[in-house]
Each structure stands twice: as structure tokens, then as C-alpha cells.
C-alpha positions as CSV (number, residue, x, y, z in Angstrom):
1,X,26.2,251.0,-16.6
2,X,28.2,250.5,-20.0
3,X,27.4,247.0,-19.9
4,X,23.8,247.1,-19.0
5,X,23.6,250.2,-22.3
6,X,25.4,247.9,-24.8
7,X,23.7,244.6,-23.9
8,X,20.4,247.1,-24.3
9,X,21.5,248.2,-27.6
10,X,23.1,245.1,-29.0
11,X,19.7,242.9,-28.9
12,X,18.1,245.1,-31.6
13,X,21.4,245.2,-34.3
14,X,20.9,242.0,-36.6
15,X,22.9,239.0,-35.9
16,X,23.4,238.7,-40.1
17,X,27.1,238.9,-41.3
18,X,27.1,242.2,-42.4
19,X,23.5,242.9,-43.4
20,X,22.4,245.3,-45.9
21,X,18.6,245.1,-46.5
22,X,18.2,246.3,-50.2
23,X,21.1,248.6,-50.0
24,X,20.3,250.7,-46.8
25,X,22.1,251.8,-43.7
26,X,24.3,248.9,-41.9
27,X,22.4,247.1,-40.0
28,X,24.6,244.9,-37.9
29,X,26.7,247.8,-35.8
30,X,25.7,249.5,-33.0
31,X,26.1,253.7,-33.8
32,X,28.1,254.8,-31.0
33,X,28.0,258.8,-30.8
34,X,30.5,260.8,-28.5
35,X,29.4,264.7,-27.5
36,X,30.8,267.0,-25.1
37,X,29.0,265.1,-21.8
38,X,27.4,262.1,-23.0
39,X,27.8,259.2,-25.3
40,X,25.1,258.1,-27.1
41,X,24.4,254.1,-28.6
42,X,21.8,252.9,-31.0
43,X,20.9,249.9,-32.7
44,X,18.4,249.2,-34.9
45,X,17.7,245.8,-36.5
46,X,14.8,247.1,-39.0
47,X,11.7,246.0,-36.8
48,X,13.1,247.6,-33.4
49,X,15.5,250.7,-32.6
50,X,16.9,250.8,-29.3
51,X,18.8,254.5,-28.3
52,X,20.6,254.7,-24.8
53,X,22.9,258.1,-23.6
54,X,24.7,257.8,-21.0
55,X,27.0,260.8,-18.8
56,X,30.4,260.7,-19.8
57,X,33.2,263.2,-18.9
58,X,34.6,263.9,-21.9
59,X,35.1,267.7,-23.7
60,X,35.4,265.7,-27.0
61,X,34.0,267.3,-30.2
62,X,31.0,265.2,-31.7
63,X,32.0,262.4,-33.6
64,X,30.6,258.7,-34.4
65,X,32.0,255.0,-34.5
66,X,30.2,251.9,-36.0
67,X,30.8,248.8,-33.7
68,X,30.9,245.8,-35.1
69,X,28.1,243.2,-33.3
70,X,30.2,240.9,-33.0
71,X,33.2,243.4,-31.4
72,X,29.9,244.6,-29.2
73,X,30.0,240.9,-27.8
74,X,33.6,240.6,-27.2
75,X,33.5,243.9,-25.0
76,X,30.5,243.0,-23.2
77,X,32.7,239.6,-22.2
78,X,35.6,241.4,-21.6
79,X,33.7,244.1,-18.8
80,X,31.7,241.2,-17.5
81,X,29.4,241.3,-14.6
82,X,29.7,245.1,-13.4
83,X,30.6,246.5,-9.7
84,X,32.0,248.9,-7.2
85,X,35.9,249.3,-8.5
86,X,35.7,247.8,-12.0
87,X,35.3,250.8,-13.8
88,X,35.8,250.6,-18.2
89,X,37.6,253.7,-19.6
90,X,36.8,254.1,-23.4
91,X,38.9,256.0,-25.8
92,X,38.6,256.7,-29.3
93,X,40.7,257.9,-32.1
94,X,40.5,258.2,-35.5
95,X,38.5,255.1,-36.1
96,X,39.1,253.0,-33.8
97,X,37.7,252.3,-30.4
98,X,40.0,250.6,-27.2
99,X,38.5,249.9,-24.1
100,X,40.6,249.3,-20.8
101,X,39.5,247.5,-17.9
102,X,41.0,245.3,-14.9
103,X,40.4,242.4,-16.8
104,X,42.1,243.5,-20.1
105,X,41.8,245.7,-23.3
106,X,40.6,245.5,-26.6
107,X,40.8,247.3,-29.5
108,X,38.2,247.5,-32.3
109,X,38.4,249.3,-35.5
110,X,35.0,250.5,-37.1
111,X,32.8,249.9,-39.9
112,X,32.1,251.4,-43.1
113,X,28.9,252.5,-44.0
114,X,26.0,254.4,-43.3
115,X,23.5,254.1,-40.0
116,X,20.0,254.8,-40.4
117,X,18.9,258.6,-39.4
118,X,17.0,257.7,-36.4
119,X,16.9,261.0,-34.4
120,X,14.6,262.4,-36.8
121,X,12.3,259.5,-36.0
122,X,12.6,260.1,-32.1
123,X,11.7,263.8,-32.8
124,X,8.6,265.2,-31.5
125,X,6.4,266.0,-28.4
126,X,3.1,264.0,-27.4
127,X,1.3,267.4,-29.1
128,X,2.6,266.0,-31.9
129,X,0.7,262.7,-31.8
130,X,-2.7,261.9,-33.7
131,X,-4.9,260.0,-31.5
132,X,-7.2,257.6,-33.4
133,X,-10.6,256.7,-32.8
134,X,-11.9,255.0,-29.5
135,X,-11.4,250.9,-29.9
136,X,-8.1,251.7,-32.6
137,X,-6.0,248.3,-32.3
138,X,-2.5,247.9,-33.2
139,X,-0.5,244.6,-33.0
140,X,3.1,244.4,-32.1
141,X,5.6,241.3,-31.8
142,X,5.7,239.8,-28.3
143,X,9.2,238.6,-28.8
144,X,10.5,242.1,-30.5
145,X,8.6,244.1,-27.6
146,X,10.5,241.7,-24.7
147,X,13.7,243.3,-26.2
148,X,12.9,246.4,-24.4
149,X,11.8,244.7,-21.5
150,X,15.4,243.7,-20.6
151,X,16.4,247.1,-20.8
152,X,15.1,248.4,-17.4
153,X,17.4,249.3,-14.5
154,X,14.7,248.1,-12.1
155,X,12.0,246.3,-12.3
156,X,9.3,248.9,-11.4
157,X,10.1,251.0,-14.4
158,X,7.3,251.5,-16.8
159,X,7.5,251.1,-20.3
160,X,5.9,254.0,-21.9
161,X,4.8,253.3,-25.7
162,X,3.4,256.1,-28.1
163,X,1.5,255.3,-31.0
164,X,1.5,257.4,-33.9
165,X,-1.2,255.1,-35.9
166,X,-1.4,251.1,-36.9
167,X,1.0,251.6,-39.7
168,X,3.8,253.9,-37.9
169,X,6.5,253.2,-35.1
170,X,5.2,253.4,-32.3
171,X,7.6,255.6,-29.5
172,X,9.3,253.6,-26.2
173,X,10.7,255.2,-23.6
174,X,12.0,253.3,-20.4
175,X,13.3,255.9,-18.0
176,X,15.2,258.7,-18.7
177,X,18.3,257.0,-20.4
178,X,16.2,255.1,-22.7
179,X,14.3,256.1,-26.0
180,X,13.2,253.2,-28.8
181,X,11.0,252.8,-31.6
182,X,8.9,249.5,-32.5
183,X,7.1,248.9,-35.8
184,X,3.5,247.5,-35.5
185,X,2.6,244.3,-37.3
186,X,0.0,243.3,-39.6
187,X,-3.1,241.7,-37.7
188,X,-5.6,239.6,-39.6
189,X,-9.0,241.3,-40.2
């Protein structure tokens, strides 16, 4: 499940070496957020924001990590293709993440920066939601839309999308475990 969460997260970080767009958040990490119960990834890449939580059985206090992309890629090398009996165990201490696995371990230290605020833009209830006029129209990029088409566990999952307007994110929501936001594109008039 770790795997098929980080791959989910990893397509939507940006692949540039340490990305700052005009002096925002880091763009190139994945957020990786540990609460009592749960761990929580995101990763946005300014067009997309992909959010997974998964159950974890931890009492840990809340804290958060920045992973590297490219650490991201070496640990979903290093877990490989999951199954019964190959379990990961993650730890984390003071800046630094190590995961353990049959195969190996790695260690990763984690970026400095900021991360974009996202759960305030996943906040909300459909009451909240402005529906426009009958006919309303709002383009979105096939190839940044297919992102969240790889997320699904199986292939009869819906993909749920909320629009908020033609100039705001629109809400997606695959499941129960997955919660994303696309932004719309121009279309020509």
C-alpha cells in the first residue's frame, strides 16, 4: 500500500531540481505528515495536488518530513513490487526518515523549506459548492487529469471531480484514501 501511495503522490511533485516558482512553497518534495493513526502524503506540482492517508500504528505526536523526489524514487525502488510478507517499517527522527525492508534500508534526511497549505484548499462540503449555470464548460489537461487515473486501487473506482467554477480547482476524490485538486485550463472562446 506504501508503494502504490508514494508512486500516487510522487507523479504530481515536479521533476525540476529544486523548484521554487517565484519564491513559493518547495515544490519538488512530497509533504509526508505522521499523526497518532495515520500518515498522511501530498504532492503538489502547481497544476495538480495529489493527498493520500494511509492507517499506521503509530502513537507518535504530529509532525512533518519533506522528501526529496528524487529520495521518493529510490524508496519506491527499494520496496519494489509489493506482497504478502514484504512488509516496509518507516521510522522517523528528528529529520530524518529510514525505511527497512527485506530488501534493504535507506536513510533520507529532509528538506528545507516550506509546503504549500493545501488542507485549507481541500476544506469544505458539497453545500459549499456554487453550481453555475446549465451548459457551464470547464477545460482541464488530459495528461495532468491521467495522473489521478493511476491512483485507483481497482479499476472500477470512480473518480469523483467537484467544480467550484472555470477559474478554481476543481476537487478529486478516488475512494476513501484519496483527495486531489486539479486547476482548470484556459479554453479558446
Amino acid at each position: 500500500m506504501l508503494r502504490r501511495l508514494l508512486a500516487a503522490t510522487h507523479r504530481h511533485t515536479i521533476s525540476h531540481r529544486l523548484h521554487r516558482f517565484h519564491g513559493a512553497a518547495l515544490l519538488t518534495c512530497i509533504q509526508l505528515t505522521v499523526e497518532p493513526g495515520q500518515v498522511t502524503l501530498a504532492g503538489t506540482g502547481r497544476y495538480t495536488l495529489g493527498v493520500c492517508t494511509i492507517p499506521a500504528d503509530n502513537q507518535a505526536a504530529a509532525d512533518g518530513f519533506l522528501l526529496k523526489r528524487q529520495d521518493a524514487k529510490a524508496i519506491l525502488g527499494l520496496i519494489g513490487r509489493p506482497g504478502p510478507g514484504h512488509p516496509a517499517v518507516l521510522g522517523y527522527h528528528r529529520n530524518e526518515l529510514t525505511i527497512d525492508t527485506l530488501a534493504g534500508s535507506l536513510r533520507c534526511s529532509g528538506e528545507t523549506g516550506s509546503y504549500p497549505d493545501w488542507g485549507r484548499l481541500l476544506e469544505g462540503t458539497p453545500a459549499d459548492l456554487h453550481p453555475g449555470p446549465d451548459g457551464l464548460v470547464i477545460g482541464f489537461n488530459p495528461e495532468y487529469l491521467g495522473r489521478f487515473a493511476k491512483v485507483r486501487e481497482h479499476p472500477s473506482d470512480p473518480m469523483k471531480l467537484t467544480t467550484r467554477g472555470p477559474a478554481k480547482a476543481a476537487k478529486v476524490e478516488i475512494g476513501e484514501r484519496f483527495r486531489g485538486l486539479i486547476m482548470p485550463v484556459r479554453l479558446p472562446r
